[in-house]
KOLVEX-930507 format. One line per field, with one value per residue (C-alpha): residue number from 0; residue in three letters; x, y negated, z. Coordinates in nm, 2 decimals. Layout:
<pts>
k [NUM;...] .
r [ALA;...] .
x [X;...] .
y [Y;...] .
z [Z;...] .
</pts>
This chain:
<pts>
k [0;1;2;3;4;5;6;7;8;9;10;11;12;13;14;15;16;17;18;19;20;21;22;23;24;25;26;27;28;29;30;31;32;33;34;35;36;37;38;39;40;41;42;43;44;45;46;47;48;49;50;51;52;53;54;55;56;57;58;59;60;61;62;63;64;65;66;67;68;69;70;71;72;73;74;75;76;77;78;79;80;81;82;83;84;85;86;87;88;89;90;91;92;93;94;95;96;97;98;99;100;101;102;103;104;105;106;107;108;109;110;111;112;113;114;115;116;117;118;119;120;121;122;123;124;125;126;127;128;129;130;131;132;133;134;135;136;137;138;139;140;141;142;143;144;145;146;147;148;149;150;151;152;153;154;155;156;157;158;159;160;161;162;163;164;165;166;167;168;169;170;171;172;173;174;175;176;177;178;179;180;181;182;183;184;185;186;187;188;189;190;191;192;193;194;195;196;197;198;199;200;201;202;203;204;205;206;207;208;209;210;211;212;213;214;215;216;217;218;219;220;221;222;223;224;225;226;227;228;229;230;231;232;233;234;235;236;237;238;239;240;241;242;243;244;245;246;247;248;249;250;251;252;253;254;255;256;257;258;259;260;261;262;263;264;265;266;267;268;269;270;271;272;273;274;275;276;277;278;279;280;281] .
r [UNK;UNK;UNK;UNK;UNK;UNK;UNK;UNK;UNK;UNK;UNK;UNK;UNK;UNK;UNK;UNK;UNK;UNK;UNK;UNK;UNK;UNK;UNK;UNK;UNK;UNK;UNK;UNK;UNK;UNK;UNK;UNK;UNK;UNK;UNK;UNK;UNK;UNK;UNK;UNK;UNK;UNK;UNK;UNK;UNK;UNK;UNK;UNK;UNK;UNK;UNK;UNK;UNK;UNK;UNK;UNK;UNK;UNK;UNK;UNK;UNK;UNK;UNK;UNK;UNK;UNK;UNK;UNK;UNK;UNK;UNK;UNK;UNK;UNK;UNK;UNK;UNK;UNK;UNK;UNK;UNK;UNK;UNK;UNK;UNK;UNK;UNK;UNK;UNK;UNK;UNK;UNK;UNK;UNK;UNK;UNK;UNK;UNK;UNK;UNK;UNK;UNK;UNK;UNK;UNK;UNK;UNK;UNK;UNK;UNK;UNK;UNK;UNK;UNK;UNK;UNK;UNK;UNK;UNK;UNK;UNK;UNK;UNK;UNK;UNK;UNK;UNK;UNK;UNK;UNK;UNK;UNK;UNK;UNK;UNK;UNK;UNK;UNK;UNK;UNK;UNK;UNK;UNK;UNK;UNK;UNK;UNK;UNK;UNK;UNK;UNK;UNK;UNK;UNK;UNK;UNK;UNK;UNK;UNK;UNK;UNK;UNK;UNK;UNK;UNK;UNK;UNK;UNK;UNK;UNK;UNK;UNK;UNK;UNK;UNK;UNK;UNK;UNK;UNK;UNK;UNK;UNK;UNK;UNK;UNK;UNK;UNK;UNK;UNK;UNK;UNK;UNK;UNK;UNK;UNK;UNK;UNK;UNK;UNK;UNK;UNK;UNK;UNK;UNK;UNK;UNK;UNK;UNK;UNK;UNK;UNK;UNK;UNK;UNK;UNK;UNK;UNK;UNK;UNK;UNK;UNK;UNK;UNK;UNK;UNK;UNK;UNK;UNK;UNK;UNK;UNK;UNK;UNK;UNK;UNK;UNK;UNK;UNK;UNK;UNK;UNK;UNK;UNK;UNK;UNK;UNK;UNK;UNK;UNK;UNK;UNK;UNK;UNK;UNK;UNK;UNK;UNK;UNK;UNK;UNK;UNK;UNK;UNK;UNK;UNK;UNK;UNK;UNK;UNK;UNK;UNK;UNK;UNK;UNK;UNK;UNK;UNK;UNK;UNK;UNK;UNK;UNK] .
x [10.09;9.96;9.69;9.86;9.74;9.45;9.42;9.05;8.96;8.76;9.08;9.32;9.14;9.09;9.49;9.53;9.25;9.52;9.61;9.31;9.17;9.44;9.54;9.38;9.50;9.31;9.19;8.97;8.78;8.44;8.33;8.00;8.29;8.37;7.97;7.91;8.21;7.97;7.70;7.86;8.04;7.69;7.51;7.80;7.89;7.48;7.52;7.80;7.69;7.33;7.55;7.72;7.38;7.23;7.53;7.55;7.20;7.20;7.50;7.32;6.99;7.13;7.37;7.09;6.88;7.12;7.13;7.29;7.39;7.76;7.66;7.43;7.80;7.98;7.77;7.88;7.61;7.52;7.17;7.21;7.21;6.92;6.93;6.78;7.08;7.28;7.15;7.18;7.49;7.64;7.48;7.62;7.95;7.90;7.76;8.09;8.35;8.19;8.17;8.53;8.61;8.40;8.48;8.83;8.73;8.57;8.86;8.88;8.48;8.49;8.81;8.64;8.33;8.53;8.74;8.47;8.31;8.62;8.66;8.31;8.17;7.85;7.69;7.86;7.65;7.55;7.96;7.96;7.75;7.93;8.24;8.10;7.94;8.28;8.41;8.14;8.19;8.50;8.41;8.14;8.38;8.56;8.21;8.13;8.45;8.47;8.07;8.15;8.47;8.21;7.97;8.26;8.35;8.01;7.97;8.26;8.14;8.43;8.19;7.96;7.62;7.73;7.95;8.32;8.56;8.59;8.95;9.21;9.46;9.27;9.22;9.61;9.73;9.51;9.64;10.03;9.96;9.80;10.04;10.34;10.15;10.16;10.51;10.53;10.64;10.34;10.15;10.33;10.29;9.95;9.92;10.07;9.84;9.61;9.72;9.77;9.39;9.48;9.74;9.51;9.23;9.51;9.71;9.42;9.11;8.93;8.56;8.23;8.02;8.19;8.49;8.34;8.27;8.62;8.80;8.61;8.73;9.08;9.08;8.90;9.14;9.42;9.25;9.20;9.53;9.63;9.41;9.29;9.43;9.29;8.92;9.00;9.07;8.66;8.61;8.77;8.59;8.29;8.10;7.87;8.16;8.10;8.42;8.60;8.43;8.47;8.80;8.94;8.75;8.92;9.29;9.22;9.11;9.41;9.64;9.54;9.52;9.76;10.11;10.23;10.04;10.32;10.51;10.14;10.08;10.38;10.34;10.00;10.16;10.38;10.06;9.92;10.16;10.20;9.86;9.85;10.13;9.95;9.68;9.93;10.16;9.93] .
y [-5.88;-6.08;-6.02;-5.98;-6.30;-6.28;-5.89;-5.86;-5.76;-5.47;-5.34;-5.43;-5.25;-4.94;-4.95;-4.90;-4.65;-4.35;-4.54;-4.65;-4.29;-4.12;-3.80;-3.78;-3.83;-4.04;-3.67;-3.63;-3.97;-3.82;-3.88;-4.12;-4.36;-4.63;-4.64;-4.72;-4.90;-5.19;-5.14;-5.23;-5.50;-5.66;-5.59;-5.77;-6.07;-6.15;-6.13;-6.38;-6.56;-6.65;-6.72;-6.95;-7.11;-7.14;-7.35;-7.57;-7.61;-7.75;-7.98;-8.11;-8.16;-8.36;-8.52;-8.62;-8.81;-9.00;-9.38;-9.51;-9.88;-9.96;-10.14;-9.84;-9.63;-9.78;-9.92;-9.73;-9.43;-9.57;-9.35;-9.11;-8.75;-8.49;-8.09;-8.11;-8.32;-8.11;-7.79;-7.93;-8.08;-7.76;-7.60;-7.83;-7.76;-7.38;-7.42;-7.65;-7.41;-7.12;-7.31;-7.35;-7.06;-6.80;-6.81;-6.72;-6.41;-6.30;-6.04;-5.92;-5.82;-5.63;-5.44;-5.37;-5.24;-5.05;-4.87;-4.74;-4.59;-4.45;-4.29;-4.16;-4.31;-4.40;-4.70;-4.89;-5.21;-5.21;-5.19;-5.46;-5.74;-5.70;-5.73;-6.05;-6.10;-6.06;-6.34;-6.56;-6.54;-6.65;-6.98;-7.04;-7.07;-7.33;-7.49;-7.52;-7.64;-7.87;-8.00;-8.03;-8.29;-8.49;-8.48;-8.70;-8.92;-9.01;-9.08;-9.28;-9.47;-9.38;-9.27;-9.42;-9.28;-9.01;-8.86;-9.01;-9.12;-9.52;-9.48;-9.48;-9.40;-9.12;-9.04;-9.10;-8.84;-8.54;-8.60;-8.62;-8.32;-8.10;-8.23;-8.08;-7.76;-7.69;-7.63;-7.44;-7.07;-6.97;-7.15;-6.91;-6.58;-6.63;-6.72;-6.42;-6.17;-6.37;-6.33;-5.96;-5.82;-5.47;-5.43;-5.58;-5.30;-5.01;-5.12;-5.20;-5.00;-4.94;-4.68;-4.68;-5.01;-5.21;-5.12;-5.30;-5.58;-5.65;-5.60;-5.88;-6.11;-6.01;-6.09;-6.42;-6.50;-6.48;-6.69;-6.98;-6.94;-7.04;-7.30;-7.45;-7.80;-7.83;-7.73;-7.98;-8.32;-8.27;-8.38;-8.78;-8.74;-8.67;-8.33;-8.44;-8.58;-8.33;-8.45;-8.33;-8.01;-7.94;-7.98;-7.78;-7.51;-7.54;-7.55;-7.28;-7.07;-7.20;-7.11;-6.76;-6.67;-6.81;-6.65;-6.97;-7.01;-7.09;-7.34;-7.50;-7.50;-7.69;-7.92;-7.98;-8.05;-8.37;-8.50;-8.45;-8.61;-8.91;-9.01;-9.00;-9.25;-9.43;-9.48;-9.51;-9.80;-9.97] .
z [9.48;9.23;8.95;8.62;8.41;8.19;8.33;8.44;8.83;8.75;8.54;8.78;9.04;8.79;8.73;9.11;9.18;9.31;9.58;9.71;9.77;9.98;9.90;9.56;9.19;8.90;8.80;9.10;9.12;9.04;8.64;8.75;8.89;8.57;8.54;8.94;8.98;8.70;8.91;9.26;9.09;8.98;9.28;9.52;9.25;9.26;9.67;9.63;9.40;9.55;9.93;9.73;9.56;9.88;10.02;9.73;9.75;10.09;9.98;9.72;9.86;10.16;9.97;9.72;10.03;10.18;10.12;9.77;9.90;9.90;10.25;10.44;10.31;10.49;10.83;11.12;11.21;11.58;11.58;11.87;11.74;11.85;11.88;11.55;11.42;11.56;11.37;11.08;11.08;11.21;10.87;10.69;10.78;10.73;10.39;10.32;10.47;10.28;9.98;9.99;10.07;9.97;9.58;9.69;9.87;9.57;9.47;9.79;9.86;9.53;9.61;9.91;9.76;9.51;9.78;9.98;9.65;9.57;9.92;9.89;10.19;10.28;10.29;10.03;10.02;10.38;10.48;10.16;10.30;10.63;10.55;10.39;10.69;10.91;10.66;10.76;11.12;11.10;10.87;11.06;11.38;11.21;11.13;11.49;11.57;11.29;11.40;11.72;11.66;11.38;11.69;11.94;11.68;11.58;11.96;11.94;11.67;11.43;11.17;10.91;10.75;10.52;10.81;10.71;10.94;10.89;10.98;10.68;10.90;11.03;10.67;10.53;10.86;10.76;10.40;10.50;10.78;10.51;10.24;10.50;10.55;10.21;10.25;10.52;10.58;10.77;10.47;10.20;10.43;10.43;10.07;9.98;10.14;9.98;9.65;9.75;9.82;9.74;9.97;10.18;10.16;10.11;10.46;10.69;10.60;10.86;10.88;10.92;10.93;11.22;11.01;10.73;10.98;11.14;10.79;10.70;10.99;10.95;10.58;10.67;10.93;10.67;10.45;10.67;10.82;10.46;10.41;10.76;10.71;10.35;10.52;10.78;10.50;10.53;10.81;10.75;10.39;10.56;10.51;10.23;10.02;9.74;9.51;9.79;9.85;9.48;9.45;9.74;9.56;9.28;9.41;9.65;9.36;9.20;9.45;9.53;9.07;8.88;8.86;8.99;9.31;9.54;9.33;9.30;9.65;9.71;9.41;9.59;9.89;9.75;9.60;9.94;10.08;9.88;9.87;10.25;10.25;10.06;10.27;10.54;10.44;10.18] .
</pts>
């Protein structure tokens, strides 16, 4: 299911309220509803919104102190790595995954939040944040496994000082094995519940606060099962390539909003493709 274009979330979800609350009609969602359904929706936007911050901020800031030379680029990174390098390059990674993927799961926190007001249970922020939180967990597996991988091929001297593979072909196969994915039916399943965030919430609510918490992994799980080989072109562009990081945002976002989300998945997928070829056979 699909948001109608140009229709608003907060109406959308308002269009929908009967079947979030089961066994009750539009006539019995209590009268302080409209009026705390604005207030949830600030409260959890400013939560996203300053995760968000705080990711990009980290981006930036590292980004911002690495060497500018065309020649420190592109020298290999032969400096072994310490626990402290470690930590930080697995934060790195988390702030990039969620990044990515955290603007997408936008529609789905608040239609969380909204449900559980609507259901009049407690705890409506607490259960918020861990949905969130579930999300998260799930992202930040990827991290680690995404850090760890950086870790071996920085060992193996495959990568240079702002953490890219110096491999094109390494490079031009990620493109081409995302560019396929794009395409694929597991891709497009995926997608779909996605783009489908209410049916999401009405099929697998779940109670109380760890509830809350594994609703959030399984949307999460969805959500990267959708776009795992998009997160993973990161990791040859090197985790501090912003450009990158941007625009996986914005065709993510793409792909799960407009009406034509499918069509542009696969469109994405040729370009994908193409480019990888590219690379490839130059």
């Amino acid at each position: 299911m699909a948001f109608p274009s140009g229709a608003p979330l907060s109406a959308h979800v308002s269009a929908q309220v009967p079947a979030l609350v089961p066994g009750q009609g539009a006539t019995h969602v209590p009268d302080h509803a409209p009026s705390r359904a604005g207030v949830d929706r600030t409260v959890v936007l400013s939560l996203l919104g300053l995760v968000m911050a705080l990711c990009w901020a980290l981006l930036l800031f590292r980004a911002g102190s690495m060497p500018t030379t065309d020649f420190s680029l592109h020298a290999v990174d032969t400096a072994p790595w310490n626990a402290a390098d470690l930590a930080l390059l697995l934060a790195l990674w988390v702030a990039a995954i969620a990044a990515i993927m955290l603007p997408a799961a936008v529609p789905a926190v608040l239609l969380y939040a909204r449900a559980k007001r609507l259901r009049r249970e407690r705890w409506v922020y607490l259960s918020t944040l861990l949905f969130t939180l579930g999300c998260l967990s799930v992202w930040s597996g990827c991290a680690l496994a995404a850090a760890t991988l950086a870790w071996l091929l920085h060992d193996a001297g495959a990568l240079d000082e702002s953490m890219a593979v110096l491999v094109p072909a390494a490079t031009g196969l990620a493109l081409v094995a995302a560019g396929a994915y794009q395409w694929t039916p597991a891709k497009h399943a995926c997608l779909e519940h996605c783009r489908a965030p209410l049916a999401f919430v009405r099929t697998e609510w779940r109670r109380g606060l760890p509830g809350a918490f594994r609703m959030g992994v399984a949307d999460a799980r969805c959500a990267t099962g959708c776009c795992w080989l998009l997160l993973a072109l990161v990791l040859p562009a090197g985790v501090l390539n912003l450009p990158v990081i941007g625009g996986l945002v914005v065709l993510i976002l793409a792909e799960k909003l407009l009406p034509s989300g499918h069509l542009l998945a696969c469109a994405a997928g040729l370009g994908l493709v193409a480019w990888g070829t590219a690379l490839l056979f130059p």
